[in-house]
C-alpha positions in Angstrom: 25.7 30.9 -63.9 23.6 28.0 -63.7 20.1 28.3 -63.7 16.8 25.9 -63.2 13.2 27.9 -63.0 10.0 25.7 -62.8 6.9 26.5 -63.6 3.5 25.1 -64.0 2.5 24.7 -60.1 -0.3 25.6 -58.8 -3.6 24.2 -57.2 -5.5 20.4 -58.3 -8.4 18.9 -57.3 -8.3 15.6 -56.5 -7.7 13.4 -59.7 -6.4 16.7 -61.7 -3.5 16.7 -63.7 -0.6 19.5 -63.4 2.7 19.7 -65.9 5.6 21.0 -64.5 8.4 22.6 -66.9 12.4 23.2 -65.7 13.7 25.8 -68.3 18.1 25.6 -67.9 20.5 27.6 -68.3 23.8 28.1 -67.6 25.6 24.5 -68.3 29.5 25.1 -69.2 28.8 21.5 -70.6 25.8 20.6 -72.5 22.2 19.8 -71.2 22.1 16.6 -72.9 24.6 14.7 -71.5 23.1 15.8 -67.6 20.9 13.5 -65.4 17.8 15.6 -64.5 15.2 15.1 -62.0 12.1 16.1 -59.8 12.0 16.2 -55.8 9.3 17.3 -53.5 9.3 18.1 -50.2 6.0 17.9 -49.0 4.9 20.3 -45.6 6.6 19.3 -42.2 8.7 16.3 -44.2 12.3 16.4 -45.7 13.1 16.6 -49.8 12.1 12.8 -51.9 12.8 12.1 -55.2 10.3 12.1 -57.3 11.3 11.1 -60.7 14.9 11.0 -62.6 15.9 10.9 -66.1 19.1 10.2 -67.7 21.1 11.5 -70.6 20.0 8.2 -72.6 15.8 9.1 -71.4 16.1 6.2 -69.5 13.7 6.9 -66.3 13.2 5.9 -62.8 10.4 6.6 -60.3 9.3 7.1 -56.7 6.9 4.2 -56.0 4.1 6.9 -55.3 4.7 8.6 -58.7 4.4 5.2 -61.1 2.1 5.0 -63.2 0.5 8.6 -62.8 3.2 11.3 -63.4 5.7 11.1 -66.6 9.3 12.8 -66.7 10.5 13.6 -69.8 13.0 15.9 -71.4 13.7 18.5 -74.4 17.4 19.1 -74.9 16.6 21.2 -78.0 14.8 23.3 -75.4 17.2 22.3 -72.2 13.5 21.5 -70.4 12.2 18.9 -68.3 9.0 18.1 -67.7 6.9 16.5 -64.9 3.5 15.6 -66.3 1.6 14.8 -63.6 -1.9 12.9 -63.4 -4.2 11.3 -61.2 -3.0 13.8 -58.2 -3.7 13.2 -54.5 -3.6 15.3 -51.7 -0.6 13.8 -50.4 1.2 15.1 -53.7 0.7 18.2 -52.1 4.4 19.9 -51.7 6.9 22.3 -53.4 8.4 20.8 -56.5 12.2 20.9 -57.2 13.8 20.6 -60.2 17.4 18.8 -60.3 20.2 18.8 -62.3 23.3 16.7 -62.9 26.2 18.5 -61.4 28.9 19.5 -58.7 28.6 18.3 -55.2 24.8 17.3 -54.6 24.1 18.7 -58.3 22.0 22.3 -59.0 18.6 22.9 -57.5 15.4 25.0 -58.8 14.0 27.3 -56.3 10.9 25.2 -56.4 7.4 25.3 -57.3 4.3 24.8 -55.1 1.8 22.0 -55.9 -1.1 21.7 -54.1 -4.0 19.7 -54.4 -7.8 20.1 -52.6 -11.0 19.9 -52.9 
């Protein structure tokens, strides 16, 4: 059985940095070779993307995460990562990770990230 657990939410102040982790387990095929990603649904809005990374590391990002929050992978770990810096209260939301997979692919439960002063 498939499985994606985050970690590494929790409360920011403004300007703060947060890293998110996505430990996987599960895959009938390798974690390498999957497309991986980070969504967010913030409070009262639907699930975005936040950041996506493919099986070569090539990366692509929500406008609002550019240049402040990195996605990178470990396959010798099957981990992502969602290093996140220079947060703003409108980062404020739970934190999904994605995978690669059937249908609409495989979803973490989520972690919450909330930042305040």
């Amino acid at each position: 059985q498939v499985q994606l657990v985050e970690s590494g939410g929790g409360l920011s102040q403004p300007g703060g940095s947060l890293r998110l982790s996505c430990a996987t387990s599960g895959f009938t095929f390798t974690f390498s070779v999957r497309a991986m990603g980070w969504y967010r649904q913030p409070p009262g809005k639907p699930r975005e993307l936040v950041a996506r990374i493919s099986s070569d590391s090539s990366t692509n990002y929500a406008e609002s995460a550019k240049g402040r929050f990195t996605i990178s992978r470990d396959n010798a770990k099957n981990t992502v990562y969602l290093q996140m810096n220079n947060l703003k209260p409108e980062d404020t939301a739970v934190y999904h990770c994605w995978s690669q997979g059937p249908g609409d692919g495989y979803w973490g439960q989520g972690t919450q990230v909330t930042v305040s002063s």
